[in-house]
N, CA, C and O of each residue as an XYZ file, in Angstrom:
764
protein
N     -66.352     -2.499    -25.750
C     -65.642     -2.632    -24.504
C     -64.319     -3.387    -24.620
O     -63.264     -2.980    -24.132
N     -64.497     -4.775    -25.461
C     -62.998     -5.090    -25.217
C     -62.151     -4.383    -26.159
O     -60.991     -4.171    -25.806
N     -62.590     -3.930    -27.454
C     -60.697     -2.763    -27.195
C     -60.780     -1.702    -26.567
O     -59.949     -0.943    -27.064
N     -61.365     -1.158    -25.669
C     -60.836     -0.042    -24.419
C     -60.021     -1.330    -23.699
O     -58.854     -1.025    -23.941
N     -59.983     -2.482    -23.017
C     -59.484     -3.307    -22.437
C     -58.314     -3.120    -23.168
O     -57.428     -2.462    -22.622
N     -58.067     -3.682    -24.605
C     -57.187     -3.817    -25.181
C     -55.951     -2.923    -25.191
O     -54.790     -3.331    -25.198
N     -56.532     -1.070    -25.192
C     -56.152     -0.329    -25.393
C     -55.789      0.023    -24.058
O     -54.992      0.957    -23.976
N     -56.188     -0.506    -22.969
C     -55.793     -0.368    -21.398
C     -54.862     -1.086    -21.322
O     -53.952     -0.497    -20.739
N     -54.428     -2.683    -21.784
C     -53.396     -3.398    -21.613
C     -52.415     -2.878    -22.173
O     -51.488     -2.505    -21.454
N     -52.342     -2.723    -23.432
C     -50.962     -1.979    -24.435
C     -50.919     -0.981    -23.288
O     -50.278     -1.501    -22.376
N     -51.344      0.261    -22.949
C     -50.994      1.061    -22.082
C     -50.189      1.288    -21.524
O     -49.169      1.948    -21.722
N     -51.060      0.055    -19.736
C     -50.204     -0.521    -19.133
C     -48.700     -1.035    -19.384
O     -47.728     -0.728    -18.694
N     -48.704     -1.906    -20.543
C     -47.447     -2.377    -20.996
C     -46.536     -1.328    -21.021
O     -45.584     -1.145    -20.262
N     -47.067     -0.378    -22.353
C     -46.306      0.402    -22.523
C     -45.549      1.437    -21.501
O     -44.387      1.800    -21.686
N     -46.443      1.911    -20.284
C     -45.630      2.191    -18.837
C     -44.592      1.709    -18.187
O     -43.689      2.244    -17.544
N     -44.893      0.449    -18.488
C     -43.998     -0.751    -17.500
C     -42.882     -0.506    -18.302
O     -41.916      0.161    -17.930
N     -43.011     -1.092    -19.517
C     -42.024     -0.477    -20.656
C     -40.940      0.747    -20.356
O     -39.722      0.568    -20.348
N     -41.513      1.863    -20.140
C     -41.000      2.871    -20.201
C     -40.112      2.899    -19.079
O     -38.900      3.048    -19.233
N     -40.875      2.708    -17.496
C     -40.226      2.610    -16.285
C     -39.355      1.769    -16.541
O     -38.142      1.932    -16.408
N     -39.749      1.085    -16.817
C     -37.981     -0.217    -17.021
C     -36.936      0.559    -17.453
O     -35.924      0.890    -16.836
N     -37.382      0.896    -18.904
C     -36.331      2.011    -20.178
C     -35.375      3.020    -18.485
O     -34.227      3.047    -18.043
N     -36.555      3.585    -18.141
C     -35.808      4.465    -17.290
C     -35.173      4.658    -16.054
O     -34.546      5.610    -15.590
N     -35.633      2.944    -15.386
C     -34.607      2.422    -14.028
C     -33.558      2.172    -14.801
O     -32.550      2.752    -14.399
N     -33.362      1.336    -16.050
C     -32.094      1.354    -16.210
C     -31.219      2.255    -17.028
O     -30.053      2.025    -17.349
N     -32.043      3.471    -17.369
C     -30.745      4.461    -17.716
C     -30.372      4.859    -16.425
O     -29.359      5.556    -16.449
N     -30.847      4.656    -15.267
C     -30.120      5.450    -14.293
C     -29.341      4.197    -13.678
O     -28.217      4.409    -13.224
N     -29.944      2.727    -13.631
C     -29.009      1.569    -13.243
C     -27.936      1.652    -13.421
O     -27.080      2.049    -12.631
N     -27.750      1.126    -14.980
C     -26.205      1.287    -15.639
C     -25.339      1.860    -15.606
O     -24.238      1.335    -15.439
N     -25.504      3.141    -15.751
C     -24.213      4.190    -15.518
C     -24.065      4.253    -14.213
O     -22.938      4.501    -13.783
N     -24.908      4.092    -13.504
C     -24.785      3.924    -11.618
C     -23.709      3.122    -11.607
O     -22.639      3.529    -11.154
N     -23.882      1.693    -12.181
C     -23.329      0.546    -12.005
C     -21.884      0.582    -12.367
O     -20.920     -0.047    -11.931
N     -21.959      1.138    -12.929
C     -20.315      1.321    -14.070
C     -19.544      2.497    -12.986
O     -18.384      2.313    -12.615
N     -20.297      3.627    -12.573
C     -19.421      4.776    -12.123
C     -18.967      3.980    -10.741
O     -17.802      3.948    -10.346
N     -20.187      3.284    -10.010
C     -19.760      2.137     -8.988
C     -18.508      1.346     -9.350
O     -17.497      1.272     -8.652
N     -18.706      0.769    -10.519
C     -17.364     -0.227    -10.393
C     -15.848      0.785    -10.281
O     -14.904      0.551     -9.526
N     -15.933      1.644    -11.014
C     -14.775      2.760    -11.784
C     -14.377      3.102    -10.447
O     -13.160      3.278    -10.396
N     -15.189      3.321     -8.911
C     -14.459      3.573     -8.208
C     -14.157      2.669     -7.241
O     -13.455      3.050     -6.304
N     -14.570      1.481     -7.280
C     -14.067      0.288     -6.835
C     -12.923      0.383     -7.302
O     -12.116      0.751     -6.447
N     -12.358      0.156     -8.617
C     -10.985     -0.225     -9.576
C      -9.892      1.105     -8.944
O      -8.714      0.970     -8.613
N     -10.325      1.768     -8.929
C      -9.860      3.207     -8.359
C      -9.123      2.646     -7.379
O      -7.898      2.520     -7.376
N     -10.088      2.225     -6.331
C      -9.719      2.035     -4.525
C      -8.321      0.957     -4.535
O      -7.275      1.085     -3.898
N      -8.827     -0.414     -5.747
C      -7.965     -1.634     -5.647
C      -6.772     -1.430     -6.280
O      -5.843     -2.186     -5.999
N      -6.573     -0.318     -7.296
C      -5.303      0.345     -7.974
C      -4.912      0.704     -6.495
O      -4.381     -0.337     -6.108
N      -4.879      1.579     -5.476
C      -4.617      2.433     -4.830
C      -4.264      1.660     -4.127
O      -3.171      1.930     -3.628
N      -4.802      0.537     -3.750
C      -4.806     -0.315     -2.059
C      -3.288     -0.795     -2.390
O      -2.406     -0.761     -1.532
N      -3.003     -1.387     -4.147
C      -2.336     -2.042     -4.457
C      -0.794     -1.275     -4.546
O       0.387     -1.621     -4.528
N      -1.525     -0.108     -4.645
C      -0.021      1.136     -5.013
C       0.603      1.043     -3.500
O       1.794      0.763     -3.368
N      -0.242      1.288     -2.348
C      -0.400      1.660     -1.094
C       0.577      0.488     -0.439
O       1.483      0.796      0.336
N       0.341     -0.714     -0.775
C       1.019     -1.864     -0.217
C       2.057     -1.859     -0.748
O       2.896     -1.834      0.153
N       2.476     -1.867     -1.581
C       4.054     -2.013     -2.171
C       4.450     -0.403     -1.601
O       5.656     -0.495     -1.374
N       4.133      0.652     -1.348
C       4.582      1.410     -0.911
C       5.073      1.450      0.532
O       6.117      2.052      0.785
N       4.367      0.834      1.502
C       4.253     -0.187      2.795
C       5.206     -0.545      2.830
O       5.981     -0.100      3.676
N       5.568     -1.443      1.998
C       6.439     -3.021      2.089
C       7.896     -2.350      1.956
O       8.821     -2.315      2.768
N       7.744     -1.659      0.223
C       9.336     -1.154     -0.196
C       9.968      0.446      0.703
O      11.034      0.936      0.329
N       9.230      1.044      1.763
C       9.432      2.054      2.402
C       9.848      3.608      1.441
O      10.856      4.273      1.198
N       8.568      3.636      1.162
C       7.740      4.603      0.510
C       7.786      4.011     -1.169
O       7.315      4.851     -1.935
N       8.126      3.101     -1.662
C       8.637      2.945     -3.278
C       9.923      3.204     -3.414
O      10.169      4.021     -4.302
N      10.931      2.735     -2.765
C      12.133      2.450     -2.469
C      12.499      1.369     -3.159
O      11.974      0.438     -2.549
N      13.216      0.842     -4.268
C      13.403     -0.136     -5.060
C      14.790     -0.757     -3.939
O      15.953     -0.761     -4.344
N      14.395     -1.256     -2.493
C      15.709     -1.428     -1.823
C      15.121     -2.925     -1.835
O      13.926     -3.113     -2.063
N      16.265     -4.286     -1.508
C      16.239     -5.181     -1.906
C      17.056     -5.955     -0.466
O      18.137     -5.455     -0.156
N      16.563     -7.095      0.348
C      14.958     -7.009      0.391
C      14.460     -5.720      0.838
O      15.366     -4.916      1.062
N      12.901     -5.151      1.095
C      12.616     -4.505      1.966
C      13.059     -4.622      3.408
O      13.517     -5.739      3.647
N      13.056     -3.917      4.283
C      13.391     -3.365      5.418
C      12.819     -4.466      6.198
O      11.686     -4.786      5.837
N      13.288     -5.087      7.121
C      12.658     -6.381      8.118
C      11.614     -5.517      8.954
O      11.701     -5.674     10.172
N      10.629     -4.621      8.497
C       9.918     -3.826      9.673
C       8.769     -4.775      9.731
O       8.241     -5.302      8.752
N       8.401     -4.956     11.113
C       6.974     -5.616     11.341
C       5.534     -4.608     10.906
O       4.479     -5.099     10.503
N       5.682     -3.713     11.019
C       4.844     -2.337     10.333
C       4.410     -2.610      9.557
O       3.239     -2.986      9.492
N       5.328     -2.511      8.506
C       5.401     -1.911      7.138
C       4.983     -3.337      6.423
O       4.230     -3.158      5.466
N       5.250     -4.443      6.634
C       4.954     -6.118      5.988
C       3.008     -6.090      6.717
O       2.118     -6.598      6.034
N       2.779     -5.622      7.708
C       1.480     -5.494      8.244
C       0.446     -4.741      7.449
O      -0.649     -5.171      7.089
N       1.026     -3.404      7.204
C       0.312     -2.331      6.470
C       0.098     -3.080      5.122
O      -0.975     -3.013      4.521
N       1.295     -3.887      4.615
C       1.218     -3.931      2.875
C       0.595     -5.348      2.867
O       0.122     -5.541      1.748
N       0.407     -6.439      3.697
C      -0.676     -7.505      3.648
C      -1.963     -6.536      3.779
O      -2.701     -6.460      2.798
N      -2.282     -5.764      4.982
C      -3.509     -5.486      4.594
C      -4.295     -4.426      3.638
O      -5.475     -4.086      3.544
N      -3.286     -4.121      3.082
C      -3.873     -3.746      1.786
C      -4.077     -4.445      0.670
O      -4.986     -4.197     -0.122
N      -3.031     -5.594      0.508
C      -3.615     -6.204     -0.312
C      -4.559     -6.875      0.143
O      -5.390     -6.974     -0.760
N      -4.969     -7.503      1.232
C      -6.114     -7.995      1.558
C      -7.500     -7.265      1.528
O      -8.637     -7.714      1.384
N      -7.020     -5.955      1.719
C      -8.488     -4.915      1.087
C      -8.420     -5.086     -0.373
O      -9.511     -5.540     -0.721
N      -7.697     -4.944     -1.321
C      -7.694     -5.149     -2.589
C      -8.488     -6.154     -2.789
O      -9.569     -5.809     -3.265
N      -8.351     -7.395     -2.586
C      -9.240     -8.622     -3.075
C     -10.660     -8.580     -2.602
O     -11.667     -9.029     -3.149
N     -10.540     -8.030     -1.619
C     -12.126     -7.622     -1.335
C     -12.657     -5.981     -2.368
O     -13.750     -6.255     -2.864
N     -12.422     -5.168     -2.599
C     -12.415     -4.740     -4.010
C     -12.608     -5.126     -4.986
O     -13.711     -4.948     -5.503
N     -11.846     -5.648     -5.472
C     -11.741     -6.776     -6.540
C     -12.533     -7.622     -6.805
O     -12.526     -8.316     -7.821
N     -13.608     -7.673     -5.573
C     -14.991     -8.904     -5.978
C     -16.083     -7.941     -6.301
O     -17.115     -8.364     -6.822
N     -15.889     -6.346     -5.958
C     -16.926     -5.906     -6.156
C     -16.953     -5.088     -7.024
O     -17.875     -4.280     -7.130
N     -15.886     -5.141     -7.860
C     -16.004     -4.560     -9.644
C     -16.957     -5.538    -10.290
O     -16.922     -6.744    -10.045
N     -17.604     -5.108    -10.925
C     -19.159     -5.471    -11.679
C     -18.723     -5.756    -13.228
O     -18.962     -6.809    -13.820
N     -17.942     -4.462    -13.858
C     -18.082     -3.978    -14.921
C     -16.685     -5.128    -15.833
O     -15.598     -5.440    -15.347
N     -17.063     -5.403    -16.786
C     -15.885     -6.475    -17.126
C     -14.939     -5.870    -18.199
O     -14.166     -6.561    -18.863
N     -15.095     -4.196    -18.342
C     -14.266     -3.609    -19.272
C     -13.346     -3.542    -17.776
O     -12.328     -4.207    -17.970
N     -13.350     -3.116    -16.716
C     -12.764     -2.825    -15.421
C     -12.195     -3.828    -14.769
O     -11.008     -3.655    -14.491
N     -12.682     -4.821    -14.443
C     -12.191     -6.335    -14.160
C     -11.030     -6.657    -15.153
O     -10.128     -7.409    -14.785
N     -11.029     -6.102    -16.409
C      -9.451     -6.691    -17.441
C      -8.612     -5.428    -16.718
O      -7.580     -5.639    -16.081
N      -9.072     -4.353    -16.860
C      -8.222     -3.401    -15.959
C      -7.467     -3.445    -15.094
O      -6.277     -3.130    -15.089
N      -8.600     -4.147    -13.673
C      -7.889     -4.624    -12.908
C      -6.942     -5.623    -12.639
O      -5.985     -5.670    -11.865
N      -7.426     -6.423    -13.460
C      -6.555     -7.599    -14.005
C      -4.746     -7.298    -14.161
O      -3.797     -7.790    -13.550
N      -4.816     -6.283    -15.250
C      -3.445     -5.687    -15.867
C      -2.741     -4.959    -14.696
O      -1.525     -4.827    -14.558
N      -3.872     -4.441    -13.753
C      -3.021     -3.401    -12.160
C      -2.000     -4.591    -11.605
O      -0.772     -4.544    -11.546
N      -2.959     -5.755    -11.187
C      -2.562     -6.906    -10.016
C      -1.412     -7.202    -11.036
O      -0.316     -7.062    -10.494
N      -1.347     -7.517    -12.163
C      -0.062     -7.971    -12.614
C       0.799     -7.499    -12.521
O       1.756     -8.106    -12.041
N       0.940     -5.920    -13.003
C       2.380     -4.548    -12.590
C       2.217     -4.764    -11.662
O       3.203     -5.497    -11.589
N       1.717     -4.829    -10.489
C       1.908     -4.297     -9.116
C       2.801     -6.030     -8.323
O       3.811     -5.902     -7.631
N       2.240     -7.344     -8.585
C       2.547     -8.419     -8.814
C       4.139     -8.475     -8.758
O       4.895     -8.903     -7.886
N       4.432     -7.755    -10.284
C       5.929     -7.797    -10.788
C       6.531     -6.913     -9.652
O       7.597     -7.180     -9.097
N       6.007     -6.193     -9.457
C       7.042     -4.891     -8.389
C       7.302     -5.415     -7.168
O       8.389     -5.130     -6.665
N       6.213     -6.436     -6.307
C       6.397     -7.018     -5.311
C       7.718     -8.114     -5.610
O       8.831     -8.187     -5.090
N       7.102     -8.863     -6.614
C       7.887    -10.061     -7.007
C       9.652     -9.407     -6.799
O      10.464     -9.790     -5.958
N       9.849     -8.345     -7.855
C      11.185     -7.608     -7.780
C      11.636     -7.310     -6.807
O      12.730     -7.694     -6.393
N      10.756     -6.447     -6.160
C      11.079     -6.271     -4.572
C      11.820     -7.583     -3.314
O      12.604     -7.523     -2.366
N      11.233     -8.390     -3.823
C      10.958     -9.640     -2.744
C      12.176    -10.576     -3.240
O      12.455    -11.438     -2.406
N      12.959    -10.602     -4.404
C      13.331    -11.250     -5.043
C      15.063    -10.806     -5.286
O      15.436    -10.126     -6.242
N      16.037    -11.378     -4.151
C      16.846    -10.605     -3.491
C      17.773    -11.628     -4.206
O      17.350    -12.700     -4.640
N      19.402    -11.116     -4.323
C      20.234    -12.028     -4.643
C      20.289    -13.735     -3.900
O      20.325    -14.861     -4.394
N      20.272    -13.261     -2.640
C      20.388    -14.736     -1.633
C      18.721    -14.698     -0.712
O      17.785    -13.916     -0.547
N      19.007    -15.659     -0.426
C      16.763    -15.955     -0.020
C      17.304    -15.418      1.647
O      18.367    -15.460      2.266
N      16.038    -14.960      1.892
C      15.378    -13.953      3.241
C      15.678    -15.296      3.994
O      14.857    -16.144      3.643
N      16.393    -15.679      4.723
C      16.613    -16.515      6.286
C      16.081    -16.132      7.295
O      15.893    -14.928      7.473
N      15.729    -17.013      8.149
C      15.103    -17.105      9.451
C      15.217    -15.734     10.400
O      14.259    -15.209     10.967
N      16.786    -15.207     10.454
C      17.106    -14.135     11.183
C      16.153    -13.024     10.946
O      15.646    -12.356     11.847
N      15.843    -12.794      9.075
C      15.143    -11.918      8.666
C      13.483    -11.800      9.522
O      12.926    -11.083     10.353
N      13.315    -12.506      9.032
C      11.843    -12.888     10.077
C      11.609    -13.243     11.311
O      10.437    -13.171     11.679
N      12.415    -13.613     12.072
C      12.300    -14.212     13.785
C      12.716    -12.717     14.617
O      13.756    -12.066     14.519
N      11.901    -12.539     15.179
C      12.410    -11.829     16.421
C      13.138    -11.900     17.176
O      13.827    -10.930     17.490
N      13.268    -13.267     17.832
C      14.012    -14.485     18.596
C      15.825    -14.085     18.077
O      16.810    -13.931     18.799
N      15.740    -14.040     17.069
C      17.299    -13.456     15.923
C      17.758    -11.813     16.020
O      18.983    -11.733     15.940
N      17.253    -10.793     16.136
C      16.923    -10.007     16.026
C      17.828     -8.953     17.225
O      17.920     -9.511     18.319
N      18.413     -7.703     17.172
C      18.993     -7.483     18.035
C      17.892     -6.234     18.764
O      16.828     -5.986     18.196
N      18.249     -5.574     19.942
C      17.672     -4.768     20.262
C      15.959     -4.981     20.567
O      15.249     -3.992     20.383
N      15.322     -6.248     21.023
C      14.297     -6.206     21.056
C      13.303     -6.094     19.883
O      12.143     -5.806     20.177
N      13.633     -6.296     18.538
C      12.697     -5.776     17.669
C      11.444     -6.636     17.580
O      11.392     -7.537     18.418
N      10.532     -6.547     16.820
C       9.298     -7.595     16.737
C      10.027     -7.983     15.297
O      10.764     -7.338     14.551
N       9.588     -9.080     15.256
C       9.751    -10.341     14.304
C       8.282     -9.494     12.964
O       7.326     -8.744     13.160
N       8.907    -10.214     11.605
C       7.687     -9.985     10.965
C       6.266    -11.279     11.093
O       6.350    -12.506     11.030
N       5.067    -10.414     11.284
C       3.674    -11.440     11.384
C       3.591    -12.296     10.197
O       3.291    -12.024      9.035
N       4.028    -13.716     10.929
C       3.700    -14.782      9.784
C       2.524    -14.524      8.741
O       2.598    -14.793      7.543
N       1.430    -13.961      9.383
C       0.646    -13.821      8.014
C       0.635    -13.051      7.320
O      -0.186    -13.033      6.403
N       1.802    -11.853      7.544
C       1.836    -10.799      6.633
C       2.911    -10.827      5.539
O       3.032    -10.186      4.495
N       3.858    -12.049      6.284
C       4.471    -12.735      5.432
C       3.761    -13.427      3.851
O       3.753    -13.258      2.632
N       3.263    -14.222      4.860
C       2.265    -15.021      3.624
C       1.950    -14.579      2.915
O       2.454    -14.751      1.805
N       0.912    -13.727      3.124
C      -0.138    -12.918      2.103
C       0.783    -12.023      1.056
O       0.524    -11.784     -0.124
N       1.748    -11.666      1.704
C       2.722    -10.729      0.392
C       3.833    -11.499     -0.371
O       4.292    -11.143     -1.456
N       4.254    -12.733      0.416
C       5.084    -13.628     -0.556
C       3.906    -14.332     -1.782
O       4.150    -14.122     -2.970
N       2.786    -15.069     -1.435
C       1.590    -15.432     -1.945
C       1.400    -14.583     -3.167
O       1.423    -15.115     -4.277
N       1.157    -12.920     -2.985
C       0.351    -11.849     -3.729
C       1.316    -11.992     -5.170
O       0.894    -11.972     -6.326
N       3.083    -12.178     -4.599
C       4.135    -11.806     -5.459
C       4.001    -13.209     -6.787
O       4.062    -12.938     -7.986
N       3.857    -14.349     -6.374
C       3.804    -15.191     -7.447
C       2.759    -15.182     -8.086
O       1.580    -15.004     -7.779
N       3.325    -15.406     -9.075
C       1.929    -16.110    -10.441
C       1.109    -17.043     -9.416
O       1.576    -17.803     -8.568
N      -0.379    -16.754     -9.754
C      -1.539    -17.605     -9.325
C      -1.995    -18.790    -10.096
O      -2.421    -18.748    -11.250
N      -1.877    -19.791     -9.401
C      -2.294    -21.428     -9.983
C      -3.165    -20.867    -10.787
O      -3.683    -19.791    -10.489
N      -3.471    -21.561    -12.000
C      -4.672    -21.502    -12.713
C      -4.972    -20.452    -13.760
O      -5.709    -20.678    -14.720
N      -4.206    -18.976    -13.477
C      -4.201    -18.042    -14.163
C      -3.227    -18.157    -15.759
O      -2.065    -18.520    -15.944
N      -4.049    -17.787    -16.508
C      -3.400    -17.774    -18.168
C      -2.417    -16.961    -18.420
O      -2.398    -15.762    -18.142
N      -1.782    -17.428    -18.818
C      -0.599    -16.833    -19.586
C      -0.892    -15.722    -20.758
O      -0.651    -16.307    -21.814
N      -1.294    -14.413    -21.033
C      -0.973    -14.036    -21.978
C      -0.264    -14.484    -23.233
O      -0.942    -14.756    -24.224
N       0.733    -14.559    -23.256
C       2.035    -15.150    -23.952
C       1.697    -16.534    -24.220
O       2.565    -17.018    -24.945
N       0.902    -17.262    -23.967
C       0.466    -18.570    -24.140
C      -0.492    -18.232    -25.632
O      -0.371    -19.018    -26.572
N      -1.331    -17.149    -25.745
C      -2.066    -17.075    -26.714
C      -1.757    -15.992    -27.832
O      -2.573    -15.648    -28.687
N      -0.597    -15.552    -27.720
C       0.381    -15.129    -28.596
C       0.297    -15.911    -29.739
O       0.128    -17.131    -29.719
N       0.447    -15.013    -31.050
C       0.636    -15.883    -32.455
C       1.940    -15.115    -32.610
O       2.101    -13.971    -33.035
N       3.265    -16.417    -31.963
C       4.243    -16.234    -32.147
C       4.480    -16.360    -33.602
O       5.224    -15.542    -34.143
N       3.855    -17.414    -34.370
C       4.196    -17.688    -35.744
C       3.790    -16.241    -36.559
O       4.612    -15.712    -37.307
N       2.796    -15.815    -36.394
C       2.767    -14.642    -37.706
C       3.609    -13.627    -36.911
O       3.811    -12.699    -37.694
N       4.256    -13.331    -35.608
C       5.083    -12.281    -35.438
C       6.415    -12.681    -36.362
O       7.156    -12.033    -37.102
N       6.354    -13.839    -36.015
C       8.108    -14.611    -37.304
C       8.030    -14.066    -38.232
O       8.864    -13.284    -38.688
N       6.689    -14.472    -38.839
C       6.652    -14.250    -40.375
C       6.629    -12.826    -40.712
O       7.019    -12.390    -41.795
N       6.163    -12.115    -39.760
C       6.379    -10.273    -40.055
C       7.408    -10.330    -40.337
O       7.692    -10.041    -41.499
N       8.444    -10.724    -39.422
C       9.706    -10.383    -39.485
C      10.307     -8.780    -39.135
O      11.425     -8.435    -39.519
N       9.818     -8.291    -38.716
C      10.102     -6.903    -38.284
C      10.751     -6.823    -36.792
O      11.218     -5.782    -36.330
N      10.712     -8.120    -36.073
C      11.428     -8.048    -34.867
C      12.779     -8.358    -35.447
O      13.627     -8.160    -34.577
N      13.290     -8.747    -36.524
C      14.944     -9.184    -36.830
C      15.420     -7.651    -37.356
O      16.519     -7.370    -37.834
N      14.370     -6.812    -37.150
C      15.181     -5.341    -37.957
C      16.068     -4.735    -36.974
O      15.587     -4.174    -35.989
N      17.495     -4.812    -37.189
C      18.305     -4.148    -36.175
C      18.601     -5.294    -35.145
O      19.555     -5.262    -34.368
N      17.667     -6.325    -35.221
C      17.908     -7.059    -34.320
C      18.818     -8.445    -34.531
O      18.186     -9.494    -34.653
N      20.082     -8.486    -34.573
C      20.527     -9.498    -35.324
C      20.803    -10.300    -34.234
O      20.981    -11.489    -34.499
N      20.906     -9.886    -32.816
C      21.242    -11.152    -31.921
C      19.845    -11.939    -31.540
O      19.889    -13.117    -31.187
N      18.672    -11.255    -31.626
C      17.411    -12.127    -31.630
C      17.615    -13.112    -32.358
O      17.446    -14.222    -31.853
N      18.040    -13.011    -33.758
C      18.076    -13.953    -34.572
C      18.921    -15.186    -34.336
O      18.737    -16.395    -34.201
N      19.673    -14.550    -34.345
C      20.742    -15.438    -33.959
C      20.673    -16.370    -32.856
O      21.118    -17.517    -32.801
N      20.027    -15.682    -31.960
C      19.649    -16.565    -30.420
C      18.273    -17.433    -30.926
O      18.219    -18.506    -30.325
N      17.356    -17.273    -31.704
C      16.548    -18.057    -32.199
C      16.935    -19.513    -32.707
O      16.629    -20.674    -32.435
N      17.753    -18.850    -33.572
C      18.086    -19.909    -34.972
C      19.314    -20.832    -33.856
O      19.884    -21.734    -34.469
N      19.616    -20.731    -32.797
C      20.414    -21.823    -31.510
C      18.902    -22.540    -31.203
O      19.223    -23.727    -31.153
N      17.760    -22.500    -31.021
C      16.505    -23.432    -30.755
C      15.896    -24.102    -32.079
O      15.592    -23.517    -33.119
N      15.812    -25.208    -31.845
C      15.733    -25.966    -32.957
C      14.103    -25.947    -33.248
O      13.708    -26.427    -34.311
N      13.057    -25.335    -32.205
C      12.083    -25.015    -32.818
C      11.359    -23.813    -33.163
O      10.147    -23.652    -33.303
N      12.637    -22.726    -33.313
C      12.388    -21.362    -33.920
C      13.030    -21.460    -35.531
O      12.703    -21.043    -36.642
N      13.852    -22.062    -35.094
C      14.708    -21.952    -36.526
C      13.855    -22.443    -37.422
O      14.116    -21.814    -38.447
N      12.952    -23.224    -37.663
C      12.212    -24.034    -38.149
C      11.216    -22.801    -38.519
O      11.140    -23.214    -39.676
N      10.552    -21.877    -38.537
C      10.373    -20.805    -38.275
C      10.249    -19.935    -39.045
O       9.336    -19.654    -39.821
N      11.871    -19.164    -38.683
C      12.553    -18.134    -39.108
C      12.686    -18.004    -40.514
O      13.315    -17.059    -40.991
């Protein structure tokens, strides 16, 4: 009797076993095709807002004082970050990572005018013809989105500037690199 028991427990096990094996072949790839279209949505939200803001992807400088269009492109990026919490997958999360940064720079460019946006730009109160003023918080959220985030790493911080020196393949053709190096007294050292 006890190895039929025995041979009933392994069994058992071995079921449980199996069902596991086979919730998660269907988990995982669930999980992943889930995130893939999360990353999808937060690429898009992110394309969508700078498209908003710059009036259609208009490289015009600043954007257009529309109360609309600063409305539409905060709340997309504000859908983005809610996105953005619900990517799972951490090959997708660096993904997304690399979107918010291009998209980051394009705002930043956008936003980033010879002389700074004055009061007139934003007040209604200034404004001729009745227009609406832009919504302080749509302000925020898209001046906010455009800078570098406290706390976030630098790429370029973990750069091995020294063995790119020592390649030396950036001085090919490149003689004013060099030259502009060897003016810093801690490249030249270096070079």
């Amino acid at each position: 009797m006890p190895q039929i028991e025995w041979i009933s427990t392994l069994s058992t096990l071995f079921a449980g076993v199996s069902a596991f094996a086979a919730a998660a072949a269907i988990y995982f790839p669930w999980r992943t095709q889930k995130s893939q279209k999360f990353l999808d949505q937060a690429t898009l939200s992110l394309e969508r807002a700078y498209e908003a803001l710059s009036n259609g992807g208009q490289e015009i400088q600043p954007p257009a004082p529309d109360r609309l269009n600063w409305l539409t492109a905060a709340r997309h990026i504000e859908q983005y970050r809610r996105l953005k919490e619900l990517i799972k997958c951490k090959d997708h999360q660096l993904v997304c990572e690399e979107q918010e940064e291009y998209w980051r720079h394009k705002f930043h460019v956008c936003l980033n005018t010879s002389r700074p946006l004055l009061l007139d730009y934003y007040s209604e109160r200034l404004r001729p013809q009745r227009q609406l003023g832009i919504e302080p918080s749509s302000a925020i959220i898209i001046h906010d989105f455009a800078k570098w985030p406290d706390g976030k790493e630098d790429p370029i911080d973990s750069a091995d500037i020294d063995s790119i020196l020592k390649r030396g393949k950036i001085f090919q053709g490149n003689i004013g690199l060099r030259n502009y190096l060897e003016t810093l007294p801690h490249y030249r050292e270096k070079i």
